[in-house]
N, C-alpha and C positions, 0 to 999 in steps of 0.2 A: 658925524652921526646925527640925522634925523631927529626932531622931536619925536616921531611916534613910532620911531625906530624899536624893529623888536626886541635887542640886546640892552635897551635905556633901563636906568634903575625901576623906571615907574612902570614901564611894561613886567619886569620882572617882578614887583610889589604887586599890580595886580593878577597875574596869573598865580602869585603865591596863595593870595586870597581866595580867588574865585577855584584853586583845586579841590577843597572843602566841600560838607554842605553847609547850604546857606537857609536861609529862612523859608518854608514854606508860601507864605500871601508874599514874597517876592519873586516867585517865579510864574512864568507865561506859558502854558502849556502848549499854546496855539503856537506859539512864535519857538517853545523850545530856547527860551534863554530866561536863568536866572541872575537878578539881580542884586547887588549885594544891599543896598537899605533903599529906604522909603522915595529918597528922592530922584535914587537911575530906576526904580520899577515906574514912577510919576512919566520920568522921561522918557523911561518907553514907551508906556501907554500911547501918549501924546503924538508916537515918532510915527513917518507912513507909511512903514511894512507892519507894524501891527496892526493898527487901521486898514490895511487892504487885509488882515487876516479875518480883521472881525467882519468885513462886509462876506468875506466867504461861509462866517460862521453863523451866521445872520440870515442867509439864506439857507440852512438846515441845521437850524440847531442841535433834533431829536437827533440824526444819523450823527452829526460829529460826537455828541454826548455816548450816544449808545456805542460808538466806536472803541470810544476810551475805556468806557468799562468793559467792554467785551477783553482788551488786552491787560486792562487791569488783572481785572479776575483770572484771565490764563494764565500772566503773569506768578501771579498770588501763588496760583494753586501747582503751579511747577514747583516754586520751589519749596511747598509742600511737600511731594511729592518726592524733592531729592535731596530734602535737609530731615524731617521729620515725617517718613510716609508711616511708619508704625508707632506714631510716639503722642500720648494726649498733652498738648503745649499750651503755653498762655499765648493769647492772640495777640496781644502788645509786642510777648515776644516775638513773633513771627512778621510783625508788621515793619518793629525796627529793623530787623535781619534782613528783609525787602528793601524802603525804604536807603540800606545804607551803599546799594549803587545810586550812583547821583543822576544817572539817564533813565529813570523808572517813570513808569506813567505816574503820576499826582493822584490823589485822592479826590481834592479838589475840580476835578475835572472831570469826573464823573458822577453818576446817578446818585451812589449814598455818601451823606454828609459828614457821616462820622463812621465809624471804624465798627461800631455796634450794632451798627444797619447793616453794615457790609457782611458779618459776622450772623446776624441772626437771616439774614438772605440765604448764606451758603446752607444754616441748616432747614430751612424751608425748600429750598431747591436738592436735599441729599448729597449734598456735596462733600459734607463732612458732617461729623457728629460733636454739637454745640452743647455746651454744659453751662450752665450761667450759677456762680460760687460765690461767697464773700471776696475771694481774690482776685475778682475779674472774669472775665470770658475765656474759658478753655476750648481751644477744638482740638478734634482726632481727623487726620486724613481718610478718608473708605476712596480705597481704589478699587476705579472702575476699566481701568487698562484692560485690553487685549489679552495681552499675555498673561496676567494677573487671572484674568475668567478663565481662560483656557487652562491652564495649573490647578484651580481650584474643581475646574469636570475631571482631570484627571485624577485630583484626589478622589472625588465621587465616584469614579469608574473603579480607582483603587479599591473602595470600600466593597461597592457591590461586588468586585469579582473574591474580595475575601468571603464573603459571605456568600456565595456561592460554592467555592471551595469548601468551606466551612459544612454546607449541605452534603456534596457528593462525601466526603469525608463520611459523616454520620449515615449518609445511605450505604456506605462501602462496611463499617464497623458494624451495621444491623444486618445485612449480609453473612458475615463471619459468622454473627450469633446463631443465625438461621441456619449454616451452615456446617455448626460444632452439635448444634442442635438436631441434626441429621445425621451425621456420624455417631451420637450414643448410643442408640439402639442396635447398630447395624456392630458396631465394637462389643454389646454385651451379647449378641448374638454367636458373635466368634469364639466371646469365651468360653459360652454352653458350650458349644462344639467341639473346644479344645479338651474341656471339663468329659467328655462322654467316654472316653477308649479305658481311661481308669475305672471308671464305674462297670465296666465291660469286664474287666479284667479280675476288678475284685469278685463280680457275681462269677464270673471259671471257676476262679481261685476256690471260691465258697462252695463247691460242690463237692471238690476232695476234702474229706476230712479224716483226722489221723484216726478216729475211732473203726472206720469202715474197715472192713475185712477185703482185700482185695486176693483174687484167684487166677489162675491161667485156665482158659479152655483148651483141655487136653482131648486128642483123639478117642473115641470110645472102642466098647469089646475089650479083650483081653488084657490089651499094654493099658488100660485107666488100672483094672485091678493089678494086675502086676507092677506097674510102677507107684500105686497107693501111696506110700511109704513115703517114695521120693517126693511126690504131690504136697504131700504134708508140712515137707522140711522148705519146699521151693515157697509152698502159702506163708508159712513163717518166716522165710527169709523176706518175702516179696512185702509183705508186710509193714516189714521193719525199713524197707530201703527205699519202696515207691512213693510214699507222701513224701519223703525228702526230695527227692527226685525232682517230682511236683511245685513245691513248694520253692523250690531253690529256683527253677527257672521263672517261677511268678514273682518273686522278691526280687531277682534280676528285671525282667522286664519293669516291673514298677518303679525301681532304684532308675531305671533308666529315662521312662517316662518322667519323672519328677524334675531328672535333672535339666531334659529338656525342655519342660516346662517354666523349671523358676531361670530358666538362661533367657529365654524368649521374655517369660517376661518383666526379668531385670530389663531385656533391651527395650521393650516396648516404653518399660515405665520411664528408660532413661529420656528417649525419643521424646517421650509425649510431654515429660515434666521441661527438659527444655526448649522444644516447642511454645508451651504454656506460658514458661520465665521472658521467651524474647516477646512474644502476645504481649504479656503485659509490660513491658519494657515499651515496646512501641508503644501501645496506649497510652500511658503515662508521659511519654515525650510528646504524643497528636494532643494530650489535653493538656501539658506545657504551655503548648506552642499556639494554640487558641486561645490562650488563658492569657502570656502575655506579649501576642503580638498587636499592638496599634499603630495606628497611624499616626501620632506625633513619639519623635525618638531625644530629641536635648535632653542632657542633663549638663548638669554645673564639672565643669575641672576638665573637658574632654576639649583638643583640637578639634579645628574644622578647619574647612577653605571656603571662603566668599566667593560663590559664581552669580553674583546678581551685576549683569551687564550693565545696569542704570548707574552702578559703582564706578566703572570702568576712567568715569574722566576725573574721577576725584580719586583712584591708584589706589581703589582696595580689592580690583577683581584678581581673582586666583591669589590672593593672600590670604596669611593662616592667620589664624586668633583663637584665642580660650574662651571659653562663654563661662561668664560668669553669674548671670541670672536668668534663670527660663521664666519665661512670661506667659499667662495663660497657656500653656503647655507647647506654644506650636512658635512662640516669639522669642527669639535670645537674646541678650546684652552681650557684644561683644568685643572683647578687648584685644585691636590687634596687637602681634607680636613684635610689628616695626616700630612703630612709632605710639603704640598705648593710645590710639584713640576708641574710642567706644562707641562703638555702633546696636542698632537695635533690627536685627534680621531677620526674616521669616524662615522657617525650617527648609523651607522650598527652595532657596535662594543661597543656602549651604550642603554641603559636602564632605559626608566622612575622612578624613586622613587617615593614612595606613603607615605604621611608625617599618623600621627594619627588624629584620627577624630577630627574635628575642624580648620585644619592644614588648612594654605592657599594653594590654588596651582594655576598655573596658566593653562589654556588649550591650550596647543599644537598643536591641530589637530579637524578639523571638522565644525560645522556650528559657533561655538562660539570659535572660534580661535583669541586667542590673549586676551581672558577676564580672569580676576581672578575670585577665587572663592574660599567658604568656603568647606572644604568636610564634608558631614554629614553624611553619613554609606557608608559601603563596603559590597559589594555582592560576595563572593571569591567563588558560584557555578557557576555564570556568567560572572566573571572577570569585575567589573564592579562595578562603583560608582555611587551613588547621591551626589548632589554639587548645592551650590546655589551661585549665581555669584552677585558680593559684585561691586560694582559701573559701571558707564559708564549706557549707554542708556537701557541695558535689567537687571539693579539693581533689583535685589531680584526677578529674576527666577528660576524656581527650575526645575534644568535637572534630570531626574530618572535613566537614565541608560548612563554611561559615560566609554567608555573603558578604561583600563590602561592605552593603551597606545595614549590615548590624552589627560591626566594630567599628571602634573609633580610639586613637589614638588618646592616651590620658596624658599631662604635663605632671610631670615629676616636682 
């Protein structure tokens, strides 16, 4: 076996050493080798492929300098980006977490000297947002991605078309008003009218009365005087018998009248009172439903699923987790369910879970925000559930149609 043989102890001793990091001022960023102390960095120096690097670097200082930080800073700001995009960190922290692959661009090779230049640079440039504290330099990543802008118009498109809806709504509900408001005259007009055939009836009525003497016109000349007599007995019978007569078919028709009067408008009244009951039934759910629907839905205890693509090579896309703390209302902490690690996710970037039938969930968004409830079937032509909501003030209502995404599955 070779001295310089690769299987010799000594080859093995230093590749053991050189796996590690090693000292910063011993490594060559030009040359891309680190050296383990003072006197193989000497030796390199000295040696003549570093020497032909530095005549290269000699002849454009400014582009090879400006080079290294240009990948510095991409560098940096990646894994920003996919260790900490929602999270305010200390920048030590973030520097060692870089730093601890051993193939990273140097600090030292670039434009700022120290970590605090580098640090108050990103927030002059808006790169992120610098905080300077008793315990050092904090930054927050601001992403300015693609995808991230275009998410953030849809939210805005979100709001204004709510707010639009929100309009036609109010112009549809002043409409109605305008419109019940049109109908009361035109309803107290039918009731004069219905009101008029009794008043009719009673002034008939009023004209017979039992005091009046009623008579027959009988033929004149001889049969008036010769039947006289019988005249007398017929005025007296007739008397006694025609106000009843009278009287009996006016109490009839009125008896009759009334009753179809209070039947009408028993039906009328029933009509109109539940008409009125669902009226304000719907109102009461359109001002609901304005009242609390928004645009951020987290709350704490409820499953989700992680669909933020940028997860994907670190195995947390289309995995579930519990959120255990909402953040400025639109950011969660969340704990997956595999492995307990804790992520920090924008609402944008997760996804209601829909447990199995019976499942508790709780409702995220809409007029019954913030209620639990049973789910009892799923409609997957309409994306969309029925759920009966299990205690508090509207216990044991049954919503028929509930989008996905305004339930969400609770952990027990």
């Amino acid at each position: 076996m070779g001295k310089n043989d690769f299987l010799t102890p000594k080859a093995i001793a230093n590749r053991i050493k050189a796996k590690g990091l090693q000292k910063l001022r011993w490594y060559c960023q030009m040359c891309q080798k680190q050296c383990r102390d003072e006197n193989g960095f000497k030796c390199h120096c000295l040696s003549e492929s570093h020497q032909r690097q530095m005549q290269v670097f000699g002849q454009n200082p400014t582009r090879v300098v400006g080079g290294y930080s240009d990948e510095f800073e991409r560098a940096f700001l990646d894994h920003m980006r996919r260790s900490h995009r929602f999270s305010r960190v200390a920048a030590t922290v973030v520097y060692n977490e870089y730093i601890s692959d051993r193939h990273h661009i140097h600090m030292n090779s670039t434009q700022w000297a120290t970590l605090t230049e580098f640090v108050k640079y990103l927030g002059r440039t808006g790169k992120c947002k610098v905080e300077e504290t008793p315990k050092g330099w904090f930054i927050t990543y601001i992403d300015w991605d693609s995808e991230t802008i275009f998410k953030d118009r849809l939210k805005n498109k979100r709001i204004r078309s709510d707010l639009a809806e929100e309009e036609r709504q109010e112009r549809a509900i002043a409409q109605q008003i305008e419109r019940a408001a049109s109908m009361l005259p035109s309803s107290s007009d039918s009731m004069g009218a219905n009101s008029a055939p009794p008043q009719s009836i009673d002034t008939e009525t009023s004209l017979v009365k039992p005091s009046d003497k009623i008579a027959f016109s009988l033929q004149s000349g001889s049969a008036a005087s010769a039947k006289s007599n019988f005249a007398g007995d017929c005025s007296v019978i007739s008397k006694n018998i025609a106000p009843n007569i009278v009287f009996d078919e006016a109490s009839e028709s009125q008896d009759k009248f009334k009753k179809s009067k209070f039947a009408t408008g028993n039906g009328n009244a029933a009509v109109s009172g539940k008409s009125a009951l669902d009226e304000l039934m719907k109102e009461e759910e359109k001002t609901k439903e304005r009242m609390n629907r928004k645009d951020y839905w987290l709350v704490e205890g409820i499953v989700v699923k992680v669909m933020s693509k940028t997860l994907a090579d670190k195995g947390y896309y289309k995995q579930k987790g519990v959120v255990r703390k909402v953040i400025d209302k639109y950011v969660g902490e969340i704990e997956m369910l595999e492995n307990k690690h804790v992520l920090r996710i924008d609402q944008e970037e997760l996804e209601t879970v829909i447990p199995q039938i019976g499942g508790l969930v709780r409702i995220v968004n809409g007029a019954y925000r913030g209620s639990n409830a049973r789910l009892v079937s799923v409609d997957t032509e309409r994306f969309c559930a029925k759920v009966q909501i299990e205690k508090g003030i509207y216990d044991g209502r049954m919503l028929q149609a509930v989008d996905y995404e305004d339930i969400c599955k609770v952990l027990h």
